[in-house]
KEDREN-898532 format. One record per residue (C-alpha): residue number from 1; residue in three letters; x, y, z. Coordinates in Angstrom, 3 decimals, padded with zeros to 6 digits. Example, Ala and Ser with C-alpha at 12.3 -4.5 7.8 and 13.67 -1.06 7.14 Angstrom:
! KEDREN-898532
<miro><n>1</n><res>ala</res><px>012.300</px><py>-004.500</py><pz>007.800</pz></miro>
<miro><n>2</n><res>ser</res><px>013.670</px><py>-001.060</py><pz>007.140</pz></miro>
***
This chain:
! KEDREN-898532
<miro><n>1</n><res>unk</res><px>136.891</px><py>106.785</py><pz>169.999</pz></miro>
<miro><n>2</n><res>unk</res><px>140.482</px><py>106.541</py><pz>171.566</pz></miro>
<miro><n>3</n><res>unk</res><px>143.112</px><py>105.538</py><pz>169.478</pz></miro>
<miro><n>4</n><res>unk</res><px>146.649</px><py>104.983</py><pz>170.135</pz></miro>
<miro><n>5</n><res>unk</res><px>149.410</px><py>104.745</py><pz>168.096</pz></miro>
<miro><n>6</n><res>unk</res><px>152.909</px><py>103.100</py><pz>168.283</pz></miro>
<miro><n>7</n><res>unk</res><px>155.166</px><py>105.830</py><pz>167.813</pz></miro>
<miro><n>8</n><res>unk</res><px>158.966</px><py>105.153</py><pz>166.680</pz></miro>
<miro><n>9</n><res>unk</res><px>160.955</px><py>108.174</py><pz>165.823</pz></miro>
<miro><n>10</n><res>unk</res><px>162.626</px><py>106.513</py><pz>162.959</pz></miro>
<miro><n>11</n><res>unk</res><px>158.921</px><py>106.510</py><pz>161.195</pz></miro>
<miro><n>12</n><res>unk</res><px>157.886</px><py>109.893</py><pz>162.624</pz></miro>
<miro><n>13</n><res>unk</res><px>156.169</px><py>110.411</py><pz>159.152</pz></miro>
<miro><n>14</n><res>unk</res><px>154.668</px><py>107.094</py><pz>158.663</pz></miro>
<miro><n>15</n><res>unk</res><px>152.964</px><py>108.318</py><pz>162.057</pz></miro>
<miro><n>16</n><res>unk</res><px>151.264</px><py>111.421</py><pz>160.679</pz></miro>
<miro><n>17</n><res>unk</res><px>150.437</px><py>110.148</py><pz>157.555</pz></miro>
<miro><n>18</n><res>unk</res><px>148.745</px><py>107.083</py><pz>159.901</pz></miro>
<miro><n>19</n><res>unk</res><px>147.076</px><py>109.852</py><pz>161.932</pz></miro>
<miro><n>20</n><res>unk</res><px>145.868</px><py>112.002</py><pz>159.246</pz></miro>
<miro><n>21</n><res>unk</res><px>144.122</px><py>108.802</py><pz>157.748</pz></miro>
<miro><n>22</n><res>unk</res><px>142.035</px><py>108.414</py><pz>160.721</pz></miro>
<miro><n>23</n><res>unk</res><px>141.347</px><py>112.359</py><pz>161.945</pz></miro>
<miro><n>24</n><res>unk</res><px>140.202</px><py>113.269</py><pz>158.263</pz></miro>
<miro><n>25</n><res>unk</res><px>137.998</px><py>110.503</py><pz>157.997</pz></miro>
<miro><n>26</n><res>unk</res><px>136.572</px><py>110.651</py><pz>161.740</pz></miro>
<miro><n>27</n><res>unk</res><px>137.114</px><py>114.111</py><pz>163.112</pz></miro>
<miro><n>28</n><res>unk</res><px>136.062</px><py>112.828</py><pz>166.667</pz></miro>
<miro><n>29</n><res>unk</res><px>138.492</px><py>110.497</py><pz>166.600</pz></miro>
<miro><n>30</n><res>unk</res><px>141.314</px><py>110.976</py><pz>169.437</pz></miro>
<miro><n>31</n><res>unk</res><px>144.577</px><py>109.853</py><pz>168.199</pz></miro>
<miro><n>32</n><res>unk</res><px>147.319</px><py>109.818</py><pz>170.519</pz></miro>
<miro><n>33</n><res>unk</res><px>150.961</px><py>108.390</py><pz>169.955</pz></miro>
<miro><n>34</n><res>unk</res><px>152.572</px><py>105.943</py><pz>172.221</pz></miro>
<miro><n>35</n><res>unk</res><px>155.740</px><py>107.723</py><pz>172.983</pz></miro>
<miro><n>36</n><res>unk</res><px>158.641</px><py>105.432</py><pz>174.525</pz></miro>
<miro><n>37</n><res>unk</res><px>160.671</px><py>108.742</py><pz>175.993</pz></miro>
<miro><n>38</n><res>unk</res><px>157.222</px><py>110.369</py><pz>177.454</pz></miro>
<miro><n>39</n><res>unk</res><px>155.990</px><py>106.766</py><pz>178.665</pz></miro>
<miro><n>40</n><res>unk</res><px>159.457</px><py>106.201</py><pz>180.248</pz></miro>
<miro><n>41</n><res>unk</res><px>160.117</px><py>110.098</py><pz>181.863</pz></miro>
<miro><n>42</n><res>unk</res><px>156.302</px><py>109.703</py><pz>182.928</pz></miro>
<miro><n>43</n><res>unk</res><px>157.156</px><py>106.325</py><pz>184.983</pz></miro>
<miro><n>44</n><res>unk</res><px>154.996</px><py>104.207</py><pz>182.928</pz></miro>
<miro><n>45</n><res>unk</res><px>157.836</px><py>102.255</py><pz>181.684</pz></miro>
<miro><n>46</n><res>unk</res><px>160.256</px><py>100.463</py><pz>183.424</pz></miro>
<miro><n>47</n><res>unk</res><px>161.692</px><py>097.888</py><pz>180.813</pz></miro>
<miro><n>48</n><res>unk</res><px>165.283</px><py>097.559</py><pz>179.749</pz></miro>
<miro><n>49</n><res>unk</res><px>166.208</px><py>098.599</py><pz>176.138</pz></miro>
<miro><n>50</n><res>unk</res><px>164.631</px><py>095.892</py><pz>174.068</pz></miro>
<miro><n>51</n><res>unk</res><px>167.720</px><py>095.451</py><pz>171.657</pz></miro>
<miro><n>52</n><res>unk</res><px>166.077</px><py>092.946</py><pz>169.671</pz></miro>
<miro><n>53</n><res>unk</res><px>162.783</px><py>094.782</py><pz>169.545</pz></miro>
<miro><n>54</n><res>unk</res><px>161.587</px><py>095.715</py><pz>166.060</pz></miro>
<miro><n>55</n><res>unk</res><px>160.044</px><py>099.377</py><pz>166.777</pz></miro>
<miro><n>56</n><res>unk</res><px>159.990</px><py>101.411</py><pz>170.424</pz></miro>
<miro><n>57</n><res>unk</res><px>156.588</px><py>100.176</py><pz>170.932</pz></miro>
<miro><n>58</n><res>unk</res><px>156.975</px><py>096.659</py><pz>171.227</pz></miro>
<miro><n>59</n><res>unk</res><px>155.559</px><py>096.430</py><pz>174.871</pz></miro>
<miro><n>60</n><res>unk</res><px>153.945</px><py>100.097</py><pz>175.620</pz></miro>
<miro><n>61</n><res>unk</res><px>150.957</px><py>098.688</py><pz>173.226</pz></miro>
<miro><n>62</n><res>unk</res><px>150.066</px><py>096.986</py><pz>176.413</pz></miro>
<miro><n>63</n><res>unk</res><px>149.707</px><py>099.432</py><pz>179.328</pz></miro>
<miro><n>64</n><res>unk</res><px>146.409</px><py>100.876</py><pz>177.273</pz></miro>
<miro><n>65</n><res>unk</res><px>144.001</px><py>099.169</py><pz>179.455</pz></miro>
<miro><n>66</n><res>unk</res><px>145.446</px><py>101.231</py><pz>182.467</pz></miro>
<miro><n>67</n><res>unk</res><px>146.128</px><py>104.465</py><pz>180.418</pz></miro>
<miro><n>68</n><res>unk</res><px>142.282</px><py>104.285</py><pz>180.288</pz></miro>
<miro><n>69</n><res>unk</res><px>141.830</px><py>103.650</py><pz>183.573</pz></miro>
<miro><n>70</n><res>unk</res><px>140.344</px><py>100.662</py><pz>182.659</pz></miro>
<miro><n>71</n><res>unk</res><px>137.439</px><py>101.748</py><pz>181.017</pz></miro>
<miro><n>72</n><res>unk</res><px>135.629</px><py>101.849</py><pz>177.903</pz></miro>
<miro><n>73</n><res>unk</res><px>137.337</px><py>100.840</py><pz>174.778</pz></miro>
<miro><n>74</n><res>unk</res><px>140.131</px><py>102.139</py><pz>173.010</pz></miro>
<miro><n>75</n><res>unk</res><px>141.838</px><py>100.893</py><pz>169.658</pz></miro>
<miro><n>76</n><res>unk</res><px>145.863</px><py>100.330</py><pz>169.744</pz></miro>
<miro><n>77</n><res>unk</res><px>147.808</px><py>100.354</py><pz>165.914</pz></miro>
<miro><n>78</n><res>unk</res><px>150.910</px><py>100.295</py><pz>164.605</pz></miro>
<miro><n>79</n><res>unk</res><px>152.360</px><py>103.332</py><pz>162.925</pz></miro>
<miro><n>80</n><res>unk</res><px>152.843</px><py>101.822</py><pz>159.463</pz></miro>
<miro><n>81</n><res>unk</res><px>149.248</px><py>101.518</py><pz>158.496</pz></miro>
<miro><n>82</n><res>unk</res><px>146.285</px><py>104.256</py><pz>157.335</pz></miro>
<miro><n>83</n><res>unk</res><px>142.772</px><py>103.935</py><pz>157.091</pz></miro>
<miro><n>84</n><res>unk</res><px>140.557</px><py>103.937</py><pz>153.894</pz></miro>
<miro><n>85</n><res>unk</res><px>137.189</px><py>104.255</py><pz>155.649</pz></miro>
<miro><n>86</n><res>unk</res><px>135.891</px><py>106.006</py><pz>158.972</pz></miro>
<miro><n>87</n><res>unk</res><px>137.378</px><py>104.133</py><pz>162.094</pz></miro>
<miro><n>88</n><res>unk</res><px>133.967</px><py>104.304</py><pz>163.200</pz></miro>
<miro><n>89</n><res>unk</res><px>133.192</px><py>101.685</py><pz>161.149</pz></miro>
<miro><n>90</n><res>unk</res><px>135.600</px><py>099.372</py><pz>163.662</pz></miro>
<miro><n>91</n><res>unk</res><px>134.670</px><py>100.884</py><pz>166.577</pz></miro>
<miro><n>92</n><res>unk</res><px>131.235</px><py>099.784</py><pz>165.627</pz></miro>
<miro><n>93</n><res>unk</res><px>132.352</px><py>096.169</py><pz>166.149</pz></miro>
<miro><n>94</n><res>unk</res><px>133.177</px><py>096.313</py><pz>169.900</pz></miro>
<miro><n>95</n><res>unk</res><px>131.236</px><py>093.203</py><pz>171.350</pz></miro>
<miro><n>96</n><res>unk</res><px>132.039</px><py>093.203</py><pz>174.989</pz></miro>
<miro><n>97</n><res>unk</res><px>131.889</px><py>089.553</py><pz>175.527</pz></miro>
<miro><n>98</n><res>unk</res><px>135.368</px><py>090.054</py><pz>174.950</pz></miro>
<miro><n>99</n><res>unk</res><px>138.717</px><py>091.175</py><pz>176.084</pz></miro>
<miro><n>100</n><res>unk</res><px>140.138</px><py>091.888</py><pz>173.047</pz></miro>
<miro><n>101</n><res>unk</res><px>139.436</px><py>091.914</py><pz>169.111</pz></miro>
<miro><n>102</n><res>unk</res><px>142.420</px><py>091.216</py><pz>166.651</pz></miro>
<miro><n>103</n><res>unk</res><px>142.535</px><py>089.810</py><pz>163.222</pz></miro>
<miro><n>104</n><res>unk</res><px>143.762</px><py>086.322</py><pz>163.880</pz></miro>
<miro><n>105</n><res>unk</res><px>146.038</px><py>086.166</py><pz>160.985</pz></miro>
<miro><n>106</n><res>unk</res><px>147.455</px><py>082.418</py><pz>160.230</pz></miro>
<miro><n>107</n><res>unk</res><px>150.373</px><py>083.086</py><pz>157.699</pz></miro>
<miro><n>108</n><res>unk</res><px>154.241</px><py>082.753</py><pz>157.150</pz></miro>
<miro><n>109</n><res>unk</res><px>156.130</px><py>085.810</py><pz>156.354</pz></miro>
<miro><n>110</n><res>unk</res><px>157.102</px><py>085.281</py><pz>152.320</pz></miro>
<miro><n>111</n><res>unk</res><px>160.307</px><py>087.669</py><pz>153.481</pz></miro>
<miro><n>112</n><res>unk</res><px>163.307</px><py>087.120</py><pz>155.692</pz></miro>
<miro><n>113</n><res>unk</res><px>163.839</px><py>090.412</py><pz>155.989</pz></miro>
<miro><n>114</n><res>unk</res><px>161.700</px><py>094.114</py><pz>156.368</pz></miro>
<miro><n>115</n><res>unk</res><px>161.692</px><py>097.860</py><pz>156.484</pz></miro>
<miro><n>116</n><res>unk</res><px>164.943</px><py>099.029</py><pz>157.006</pz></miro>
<miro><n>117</n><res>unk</res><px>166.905</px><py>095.764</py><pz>156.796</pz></miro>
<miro><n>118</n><res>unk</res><px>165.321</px><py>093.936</py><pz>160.146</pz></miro>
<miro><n>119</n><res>unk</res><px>165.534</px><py>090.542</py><pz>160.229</pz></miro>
<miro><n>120</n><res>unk</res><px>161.862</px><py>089.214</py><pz>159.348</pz></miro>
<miro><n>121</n><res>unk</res><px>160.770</px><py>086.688</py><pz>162.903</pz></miro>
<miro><n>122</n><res>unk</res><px>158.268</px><py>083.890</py><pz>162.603</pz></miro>
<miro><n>123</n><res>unk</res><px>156.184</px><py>083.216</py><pz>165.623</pz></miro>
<miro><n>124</n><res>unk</res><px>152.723</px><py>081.849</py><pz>166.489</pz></miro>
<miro><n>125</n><res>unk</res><px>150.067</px><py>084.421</py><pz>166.801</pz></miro>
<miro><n>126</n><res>unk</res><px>152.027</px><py>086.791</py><pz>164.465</pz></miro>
<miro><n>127</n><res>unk</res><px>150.366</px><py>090.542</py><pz>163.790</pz></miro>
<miro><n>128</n><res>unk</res><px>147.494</px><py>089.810</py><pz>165.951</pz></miro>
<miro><n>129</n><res>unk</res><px>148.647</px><py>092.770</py><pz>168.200</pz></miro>
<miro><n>130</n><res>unk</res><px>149.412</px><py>094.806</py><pz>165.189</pz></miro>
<miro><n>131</n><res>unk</res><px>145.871</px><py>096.403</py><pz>165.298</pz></miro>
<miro><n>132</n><res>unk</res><px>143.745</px><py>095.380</py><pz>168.656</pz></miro>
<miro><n>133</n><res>unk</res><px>140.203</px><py>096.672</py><pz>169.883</pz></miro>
<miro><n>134</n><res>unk</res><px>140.606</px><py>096.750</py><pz>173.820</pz></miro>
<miro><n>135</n><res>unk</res><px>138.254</px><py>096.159</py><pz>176.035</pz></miro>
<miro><n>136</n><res>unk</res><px>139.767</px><py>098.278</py><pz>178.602</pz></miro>
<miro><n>137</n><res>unk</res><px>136.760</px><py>097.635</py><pz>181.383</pz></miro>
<miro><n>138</n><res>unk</res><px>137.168</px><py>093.384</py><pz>180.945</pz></miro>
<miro><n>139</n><res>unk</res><px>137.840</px><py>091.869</py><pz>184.108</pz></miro>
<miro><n>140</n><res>unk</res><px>140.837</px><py>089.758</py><pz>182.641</pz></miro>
<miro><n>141</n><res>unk</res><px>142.283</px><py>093.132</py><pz>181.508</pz></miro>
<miro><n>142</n><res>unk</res><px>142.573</px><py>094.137</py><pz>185.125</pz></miro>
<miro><n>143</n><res>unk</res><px>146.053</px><py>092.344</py><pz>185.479</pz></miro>
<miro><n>144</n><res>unk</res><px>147.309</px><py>094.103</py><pz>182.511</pz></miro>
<miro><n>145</n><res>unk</res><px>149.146</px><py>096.923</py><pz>185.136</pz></miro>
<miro><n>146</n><res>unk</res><px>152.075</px><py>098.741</py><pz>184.948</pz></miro>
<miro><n>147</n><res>unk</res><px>153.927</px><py>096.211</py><pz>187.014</pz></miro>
<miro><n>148</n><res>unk</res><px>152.589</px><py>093.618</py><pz>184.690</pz></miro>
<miro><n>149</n><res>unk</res><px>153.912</px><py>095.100</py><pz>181.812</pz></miro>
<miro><n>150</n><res>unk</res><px>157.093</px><py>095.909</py><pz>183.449</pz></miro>
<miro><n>151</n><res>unk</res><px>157.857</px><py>092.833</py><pz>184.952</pz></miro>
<miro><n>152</n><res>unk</res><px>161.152</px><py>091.602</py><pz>183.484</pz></miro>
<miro><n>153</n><res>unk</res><px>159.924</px><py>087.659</py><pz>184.331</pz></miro>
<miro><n>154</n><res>unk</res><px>156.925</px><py>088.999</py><pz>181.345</pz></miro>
<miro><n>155</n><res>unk</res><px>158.611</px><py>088.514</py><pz>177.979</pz></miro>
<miro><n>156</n><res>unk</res><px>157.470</px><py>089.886</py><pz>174.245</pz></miro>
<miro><n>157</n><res>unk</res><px>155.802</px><py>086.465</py><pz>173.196</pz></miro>
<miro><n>158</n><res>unk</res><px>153.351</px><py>086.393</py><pz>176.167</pz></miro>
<miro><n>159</n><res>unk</res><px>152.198</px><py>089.761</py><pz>175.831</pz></miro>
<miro><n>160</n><res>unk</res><px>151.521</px><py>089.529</py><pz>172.117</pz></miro>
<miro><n>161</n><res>unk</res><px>150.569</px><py>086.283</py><pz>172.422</pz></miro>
<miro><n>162</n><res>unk</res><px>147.568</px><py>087.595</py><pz>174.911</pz></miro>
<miro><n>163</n><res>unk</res><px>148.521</px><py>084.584</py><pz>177.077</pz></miro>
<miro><n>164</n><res>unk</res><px>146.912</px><py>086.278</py><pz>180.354</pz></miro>
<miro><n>165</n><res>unk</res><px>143.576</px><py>085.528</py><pz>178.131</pz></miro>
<miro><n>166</n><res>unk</res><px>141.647</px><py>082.837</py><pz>177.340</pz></miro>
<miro><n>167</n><res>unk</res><px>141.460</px><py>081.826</py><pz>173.867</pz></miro>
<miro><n>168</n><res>unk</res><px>137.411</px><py>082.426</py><pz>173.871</pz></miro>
<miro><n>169</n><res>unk</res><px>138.207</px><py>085.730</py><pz>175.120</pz></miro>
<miro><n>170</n><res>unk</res><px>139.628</px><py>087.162</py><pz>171.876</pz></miro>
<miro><n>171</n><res>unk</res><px>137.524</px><py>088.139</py><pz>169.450</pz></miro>
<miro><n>172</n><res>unk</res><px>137.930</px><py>087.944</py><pz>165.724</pz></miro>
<miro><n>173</n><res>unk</res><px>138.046</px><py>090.798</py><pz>163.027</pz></miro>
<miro><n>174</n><res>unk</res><px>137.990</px><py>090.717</py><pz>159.121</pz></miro>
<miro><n>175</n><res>unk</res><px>141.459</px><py>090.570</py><pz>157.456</pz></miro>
<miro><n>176</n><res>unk</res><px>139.749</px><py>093.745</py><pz>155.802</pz></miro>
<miro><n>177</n><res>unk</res><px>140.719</px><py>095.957</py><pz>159.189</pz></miro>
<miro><n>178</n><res>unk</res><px>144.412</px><py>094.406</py><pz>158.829</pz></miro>
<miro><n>179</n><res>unk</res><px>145.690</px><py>094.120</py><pz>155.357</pz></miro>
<miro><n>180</n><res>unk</res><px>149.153</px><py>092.709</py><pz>155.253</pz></miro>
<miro><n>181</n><res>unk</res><px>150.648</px><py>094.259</py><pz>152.330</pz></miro>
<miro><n>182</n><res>unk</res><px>152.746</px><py>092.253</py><pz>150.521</pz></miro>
<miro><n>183</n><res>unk</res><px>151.769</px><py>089.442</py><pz>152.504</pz></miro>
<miro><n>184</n><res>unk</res><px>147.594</px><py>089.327</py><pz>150.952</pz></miro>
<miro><n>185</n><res>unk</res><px>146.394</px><py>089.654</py><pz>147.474</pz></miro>
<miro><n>186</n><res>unk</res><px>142.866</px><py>088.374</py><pz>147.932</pz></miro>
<miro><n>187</n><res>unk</res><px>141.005</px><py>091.561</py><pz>149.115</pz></miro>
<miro><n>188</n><res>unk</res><px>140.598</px><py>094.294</py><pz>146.459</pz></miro>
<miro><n>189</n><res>unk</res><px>139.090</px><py>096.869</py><pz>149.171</pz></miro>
<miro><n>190</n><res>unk</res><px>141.008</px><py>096.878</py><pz>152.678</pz></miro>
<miro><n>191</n><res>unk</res><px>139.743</px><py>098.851</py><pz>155.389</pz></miro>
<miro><n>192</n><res>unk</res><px>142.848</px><py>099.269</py><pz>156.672</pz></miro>
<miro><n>193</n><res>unk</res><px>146.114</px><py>098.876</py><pz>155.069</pz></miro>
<miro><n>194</n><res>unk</res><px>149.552</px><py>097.616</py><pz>156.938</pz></miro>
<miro><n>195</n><res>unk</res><px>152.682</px><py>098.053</py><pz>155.573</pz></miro>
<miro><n>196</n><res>unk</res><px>154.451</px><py>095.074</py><pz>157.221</pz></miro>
<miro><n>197</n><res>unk</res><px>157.627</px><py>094.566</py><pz>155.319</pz></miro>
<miro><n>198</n><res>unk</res><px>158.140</px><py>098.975</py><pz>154.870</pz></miro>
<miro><n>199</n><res>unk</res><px>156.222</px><py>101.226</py><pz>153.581</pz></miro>
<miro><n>200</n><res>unk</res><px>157.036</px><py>104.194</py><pz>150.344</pz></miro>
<miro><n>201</n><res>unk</res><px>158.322</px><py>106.032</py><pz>153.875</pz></miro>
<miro><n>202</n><res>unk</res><px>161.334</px><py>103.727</py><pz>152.871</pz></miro>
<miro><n>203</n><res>unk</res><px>163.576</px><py>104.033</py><pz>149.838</pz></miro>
<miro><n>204</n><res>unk</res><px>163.232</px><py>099.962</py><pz>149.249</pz></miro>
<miro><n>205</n><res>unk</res><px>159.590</px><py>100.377</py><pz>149.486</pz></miro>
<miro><n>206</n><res>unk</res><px>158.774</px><py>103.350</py><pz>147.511</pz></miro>
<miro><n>207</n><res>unk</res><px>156.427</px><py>101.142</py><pz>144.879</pz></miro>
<miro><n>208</n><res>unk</res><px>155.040</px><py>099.100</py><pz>147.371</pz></miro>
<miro><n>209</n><res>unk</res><px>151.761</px><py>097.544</py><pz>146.724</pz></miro>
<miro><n>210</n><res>unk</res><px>149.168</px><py>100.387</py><pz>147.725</pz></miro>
<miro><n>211</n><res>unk</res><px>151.844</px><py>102.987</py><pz>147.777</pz></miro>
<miro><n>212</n><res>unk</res><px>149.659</px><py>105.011</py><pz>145.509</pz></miro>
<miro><n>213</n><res>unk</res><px>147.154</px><py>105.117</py><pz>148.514</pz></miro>
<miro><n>214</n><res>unk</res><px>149.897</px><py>105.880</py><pz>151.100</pz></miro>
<miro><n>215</n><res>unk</res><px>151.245</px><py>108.948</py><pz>148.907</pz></miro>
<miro><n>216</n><res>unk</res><px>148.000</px><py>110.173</py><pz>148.067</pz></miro>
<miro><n>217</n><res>unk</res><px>146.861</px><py>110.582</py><pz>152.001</pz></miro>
<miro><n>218</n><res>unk</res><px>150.659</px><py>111.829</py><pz>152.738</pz></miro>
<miro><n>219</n><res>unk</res><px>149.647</px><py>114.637</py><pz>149.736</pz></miro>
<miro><n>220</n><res>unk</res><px>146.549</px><py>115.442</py><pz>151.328</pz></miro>
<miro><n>221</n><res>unk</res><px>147.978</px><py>115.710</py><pz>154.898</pz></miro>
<miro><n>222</n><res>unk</res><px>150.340</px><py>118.082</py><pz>153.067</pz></miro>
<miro><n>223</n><res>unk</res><px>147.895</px><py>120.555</py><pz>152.175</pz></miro>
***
């Protein structure tokens, strides 16, 4: 079970807290961060500075399929989420009829603004790449390559959009596996929890909804 990561040093601990969800739940679990500085000294990415991008993984979410040498599946997450069950459980889901498997969420943001002040953007297709099951060995993921991802012509809403797909090629999951806090309030029991708008991490956020759940992992990590 690979699982990467988006890694932004300005939420180094939402990371570990986001990592010891998964690891203590499923020890077999490989976690690995998608670090921007690594990716970039590595050669694996090319872009420009994204000045307008919300975290430092905005695009690196997308060179997975290769990272893998296109093979097998692999899971891709944001930082500013945990697990409350085994990641198994997901992984369990894989059909390989498809390229991908997202939770197609159809919502507008109720803020204009999250985590640390950012400007809150409304777009089609928004948080389906938050948390996505790839299908790393799908012929249609063959032309997600390095260049492809680097290719300055290639912009953010494309790529997020999975425009290189077809829209029977992506797969649904439950809104369970991508709880927008602050955002849902009709699931008691969420597999996985996203902290959208900020997380306790965040001085504005410290009595978030589920924050209790976020602390208590953070506490356990801890020991």
């Amino acid at each position: 079970m690979k699982v990467f990561v988006g890694y932004d040093p300005r939420e180094d601990i939402a990371y570990q807290v986001c990592k010891h969800s998964i690891v203590s739940k499923q020890p077999n679990a490989l976690v690995r961060p998608l670090v921007q500085k690594e990716l970039r000294d590595a050669g694996w990415y090319k872009r420009p500075v994204d000045k307008l991008g919300t975290t430092e993984f905005t695009f690196t979410r997308f060179l997975i399929p290769e990272l893998t040498n296109f093979t097998g599946w692999a899971l891709f997450m944001d930082c500013d989420m945990i697990l409350t069950t085994d990641i198994k459980e997901l992984f369990e889901q894989a059909d390989d009829q498809y390229a991908v498997m997202c939770v197609k969420h159809d919502y507008t943001p109720k803020e204009v603004t999250k985590m640390d002040g950012q400007k809150q953007t409304i777009y089609p297709r928004k948080n389906w790449s938050s948390v996505v099951l790839w299908n790393c060995g799908h012929p249609s993921n063959k032309r997600v390559t390095q260049d492809f991802v680097n290719d300055p012509e290639i912009n953010g809403a494309y790529l997020h959009r999975f425009s290189w797909l077809k829209d029977d090629e992506i797969g649904e999951l439950d809104r369970t596996w991508n709880y927008l806090v602050g955002e849902y309030d009709d699931i008691k029991n969420p597999k996985l929890l996203h902290y959208t708008l900020g997380g306790p991490w965040f001085e504005n956020y410290r009595d978030c909804e589920f924050a209790d759940l976020w602390k208590a992992e953070l506490f356990d990590m801890m020991k």
